[in-house]
N, C-alpha and C positions, 0 to 999 in steps of 0.2 A: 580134493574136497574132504572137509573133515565129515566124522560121523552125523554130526547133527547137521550140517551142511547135505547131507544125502539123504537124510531122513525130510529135510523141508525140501528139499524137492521131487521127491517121490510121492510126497502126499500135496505139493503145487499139481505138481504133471497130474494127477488125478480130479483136479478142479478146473483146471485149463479146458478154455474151448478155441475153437477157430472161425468162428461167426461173426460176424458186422453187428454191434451196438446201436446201428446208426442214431450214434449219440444227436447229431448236425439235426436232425428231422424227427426225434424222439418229442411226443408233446408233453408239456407242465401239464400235469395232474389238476382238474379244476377247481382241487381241494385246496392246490397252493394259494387262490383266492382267498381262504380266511385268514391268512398271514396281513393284510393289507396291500397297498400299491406303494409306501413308502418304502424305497430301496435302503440298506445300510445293516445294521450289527443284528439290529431285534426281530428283522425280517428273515433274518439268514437263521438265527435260533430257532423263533418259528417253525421255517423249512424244517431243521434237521430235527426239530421233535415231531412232525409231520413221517419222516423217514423211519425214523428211530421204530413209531410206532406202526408203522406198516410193515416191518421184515420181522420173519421168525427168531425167535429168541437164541438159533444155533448161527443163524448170518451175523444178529447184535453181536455176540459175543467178538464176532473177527469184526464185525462194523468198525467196535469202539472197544480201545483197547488203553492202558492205562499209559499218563505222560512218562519218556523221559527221554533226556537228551542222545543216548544213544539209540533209543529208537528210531527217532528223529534222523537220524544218520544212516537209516537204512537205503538210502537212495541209491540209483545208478542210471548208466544211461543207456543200458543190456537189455536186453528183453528179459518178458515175466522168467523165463523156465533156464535164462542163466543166470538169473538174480532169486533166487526163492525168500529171501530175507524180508523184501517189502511187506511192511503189514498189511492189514486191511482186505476188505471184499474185492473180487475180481466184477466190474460194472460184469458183464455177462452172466453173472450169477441172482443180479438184482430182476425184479420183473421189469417191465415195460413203464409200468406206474412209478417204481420207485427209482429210477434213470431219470425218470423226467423229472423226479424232485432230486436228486443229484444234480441235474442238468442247471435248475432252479437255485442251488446253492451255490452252484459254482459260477454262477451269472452275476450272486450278489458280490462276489470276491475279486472280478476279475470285469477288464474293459468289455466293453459292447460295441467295440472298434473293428471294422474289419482289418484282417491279417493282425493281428492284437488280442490279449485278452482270452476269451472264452473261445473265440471264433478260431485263433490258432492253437489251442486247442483240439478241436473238433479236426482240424488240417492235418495235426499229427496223430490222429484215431485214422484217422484216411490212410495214413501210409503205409501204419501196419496192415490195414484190410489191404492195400497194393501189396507191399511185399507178399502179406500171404497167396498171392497170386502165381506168384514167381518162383520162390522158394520152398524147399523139398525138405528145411530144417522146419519138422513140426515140433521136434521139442523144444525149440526156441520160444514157442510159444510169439510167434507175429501174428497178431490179430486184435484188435480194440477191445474185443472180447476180456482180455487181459490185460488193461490196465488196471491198477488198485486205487481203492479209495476209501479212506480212514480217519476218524476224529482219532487224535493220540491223543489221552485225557476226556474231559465229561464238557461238552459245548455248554456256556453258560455266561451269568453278568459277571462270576467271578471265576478268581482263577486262570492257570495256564494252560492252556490246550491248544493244537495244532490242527489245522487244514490241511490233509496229506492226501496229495493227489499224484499218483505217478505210475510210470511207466516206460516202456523203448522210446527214449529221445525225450522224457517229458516229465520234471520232477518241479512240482507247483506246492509250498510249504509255508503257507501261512499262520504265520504263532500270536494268537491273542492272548491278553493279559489283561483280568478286571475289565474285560468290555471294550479294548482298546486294541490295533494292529500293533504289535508287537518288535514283528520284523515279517519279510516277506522273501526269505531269502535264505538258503541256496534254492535260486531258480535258474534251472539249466532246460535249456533247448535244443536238438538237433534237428534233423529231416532226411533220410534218403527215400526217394527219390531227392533229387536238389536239381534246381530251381522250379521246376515247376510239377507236377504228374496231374494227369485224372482220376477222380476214383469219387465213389459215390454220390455221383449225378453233379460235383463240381472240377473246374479247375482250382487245385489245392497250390499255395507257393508259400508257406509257414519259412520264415526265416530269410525272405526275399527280401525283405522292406531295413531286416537289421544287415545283410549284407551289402544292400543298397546304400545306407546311409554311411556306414562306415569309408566304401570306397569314395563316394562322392567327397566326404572327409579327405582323406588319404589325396584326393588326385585333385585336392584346391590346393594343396601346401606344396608353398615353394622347394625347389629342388633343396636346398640348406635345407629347409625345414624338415622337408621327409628323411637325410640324412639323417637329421640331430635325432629325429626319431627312431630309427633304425636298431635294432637292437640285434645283439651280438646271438649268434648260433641260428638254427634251423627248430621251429616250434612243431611239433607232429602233432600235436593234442590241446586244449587249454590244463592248463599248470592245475586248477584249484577246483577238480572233478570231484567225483564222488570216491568218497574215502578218502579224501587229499584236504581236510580241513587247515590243513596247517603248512600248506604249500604258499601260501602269496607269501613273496619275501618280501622280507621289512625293509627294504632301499628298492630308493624309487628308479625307476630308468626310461628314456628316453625325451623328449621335448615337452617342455616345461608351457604350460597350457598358458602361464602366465606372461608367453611373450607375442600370444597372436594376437591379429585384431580379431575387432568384434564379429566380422562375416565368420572368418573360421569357427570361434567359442561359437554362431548359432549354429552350423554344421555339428559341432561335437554337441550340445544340447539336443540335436534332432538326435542323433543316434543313442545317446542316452536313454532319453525319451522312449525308444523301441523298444526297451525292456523295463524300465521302470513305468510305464505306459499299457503294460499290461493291468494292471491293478484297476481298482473304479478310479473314478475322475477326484475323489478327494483325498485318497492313500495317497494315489499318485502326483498330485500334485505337493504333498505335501515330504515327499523324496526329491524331488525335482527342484525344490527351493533349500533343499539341505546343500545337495549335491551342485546347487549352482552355487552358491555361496563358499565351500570348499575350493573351488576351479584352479583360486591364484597356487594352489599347492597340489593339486593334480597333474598327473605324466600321462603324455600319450605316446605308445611304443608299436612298435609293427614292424616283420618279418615276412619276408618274401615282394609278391608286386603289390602296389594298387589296390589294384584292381578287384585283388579277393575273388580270383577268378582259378586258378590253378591251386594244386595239392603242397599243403603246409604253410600257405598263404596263412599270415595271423594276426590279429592286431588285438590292444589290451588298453584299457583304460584304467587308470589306478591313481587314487587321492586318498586324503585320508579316512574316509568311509568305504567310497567306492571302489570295487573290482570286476571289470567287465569285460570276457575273453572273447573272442571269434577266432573261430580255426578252422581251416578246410582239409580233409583227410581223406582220402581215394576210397570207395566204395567198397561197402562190406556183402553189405545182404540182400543185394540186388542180380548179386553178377554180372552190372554193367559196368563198362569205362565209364567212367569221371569223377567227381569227388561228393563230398555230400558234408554240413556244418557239424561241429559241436560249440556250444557256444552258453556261457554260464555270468549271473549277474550273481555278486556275494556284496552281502554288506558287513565292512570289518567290527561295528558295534552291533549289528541289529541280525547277524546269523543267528538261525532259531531262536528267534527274537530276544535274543540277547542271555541265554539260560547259558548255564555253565555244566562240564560235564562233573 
């Protein structure tokens, strides 16, 4: 670890807490009312000048920090206290009041779908409050407590600026420009426990519905077909992580989308779906119609079974925009037998919404 590497995280670990957010049952502020009841961009500004103006001038400062692409690139899929690079406020350091208007911004950015959206989300705030339960690594820093969250640049009708929401298993990077979504992507996902655990007062299963649909995918294609899919070596991880911008390679591999029929393409649209389906209903729909329209030039590839049930299991979806991993890798910070996802949605025009470094 370099010097400045040791110095962000001596002075994280002293901001770090190990306490439940319970972000899932935190309430909207009834101040969020004078924003209106119209959901979309002017509502969401609203919100965060609502926010902006209720935290002390030493949190703004980390709140809101100025754009740029390598900021943006701070992500990982580590916890707070092996990652100290992520910008922005640790939610456990906001009050009560000002969570709920987090809560409230991040509602307008994101589905209101269960197991989707905002709600998975809140699922993977839950896991960390489990692991903390389990595990004896506190400077890892497991705890919702410690997830961050950051305007990179000044939220506004103009200009570029970033929605930076992350954390262990959970990096949500939405980039506006001039009033418009941008790009919504790198968005990466994981979960241990996997497939399902308990933890603050629900059954949580973040990432069930995208390992669902793939294998459903995966175990409708005919024997040739999952052949022609097949792809060469053993996958331990997804290829195109954090810090790995430049890992999708440019040749395509595996079975050429353009030769199934139409039941299989709705199968791979469903699982599509599961991550570009996080976003509201009109971002998202409006990747969804990109991304179908690409198809006849998209590759579906996968390693190991089916099923996406056993360790290194992996499947990837790749066109000319589209890059969409799932991977299963045996259990880290549980210290239980079985595996647990990482699993990342990139778009090859619209990463950090299309800015260059």
């Amino acid at each position: 670890m370099s010097e400045e590497d040791q110095a962000l995280s001596e002075a994280l670990q002293l901001r770090m807490g190990d306490t439940s957010t319970l972000m899932g049952t935190v309430p909207v502020p009834d101040n969020a009312s004078n924003c209106g009841g119209t959901p979309g961009y002017d509502r969401m500004l609203c919100l965060i000048d609502l926010l902006k103006e209720d935290v002390p001038h030493d949190i703004l400062e980390t709140l809101q920090v100025e754009y740029s692409r390598s900021q943006a690139e701070h992500w990982s899929n580590l916890p707070a206290g092996a990652f100290p690079k992520r910008p922005g406020v640790l939610l456990g350091e906001l009050s009560t009041k000002q969570r709920g208007l987090v809560k409230a911004i991040m509602m307008e950015a994101t589905s209101h779908d269960v197991d989707e959206g905002f709600d998975e989300m809140i699922q993977t705030l839950n896991a960390d409050d489990y692991i903390n339960t389990v595990s004896a690594d506190y400077k890892a820093g497991y705890s919702s407590y410690n997830t961050k969250f950051a305007f990179l640049g000044t939220p506004g009708p103009y200009g570029t600026w970033e929605l930076y929401y992350g954390g262990h298993h959970m990096a949500f990077a939405n980039t506006y420009t001039d009033g418009k979504l941008a790009g919504a992507t790198p968005s990466f996902r994981g979960v241990e426990p996997f497939p399902y655990f308990e933890m603050n007062g629900r059954v949580n299963q973040p990432l069930t519905q995208e390992r669902d649909a793939f294998a459903t995918l995966l175990s409708a294609l005919s024997d040739e077909q999952r052949m022609a899919a097949k792809l060469e070596g053993t996958y331990r991880d997804i290829l195109a992580g954090p810090q790995a911008d430049n890992a999708i390679p440019d040749s395509f591999e595996g079975l050429s989308v353009a030769a199934l029929d139409e039941n299989i393409i709705a199968l791979l649209l469903a699982a599509i779906e599961t991550y570009v389906g996080d976003l509201s209903e009109v971002e998202s729909a409006a990747y969804m119609q990109k991304y179908t329209a690409e198809l006849p030039d998209t590759y579906l590839g996968h390693s190991g079974t089916p099923q996406l049930s056993a360790e290194d299991d992996y499947v990837r979806v790749h066109g000319p925009s589209l890059w969409i991993e799932f991977s299963l890798q045996s259990n880290k910070s549980t210290g239980k037998v079985g595996n647990h996802p990482h699993s990342v949605w990139r778009d090859l025009n619209d990463d950090y919404g299309g800015q260059k470094k």
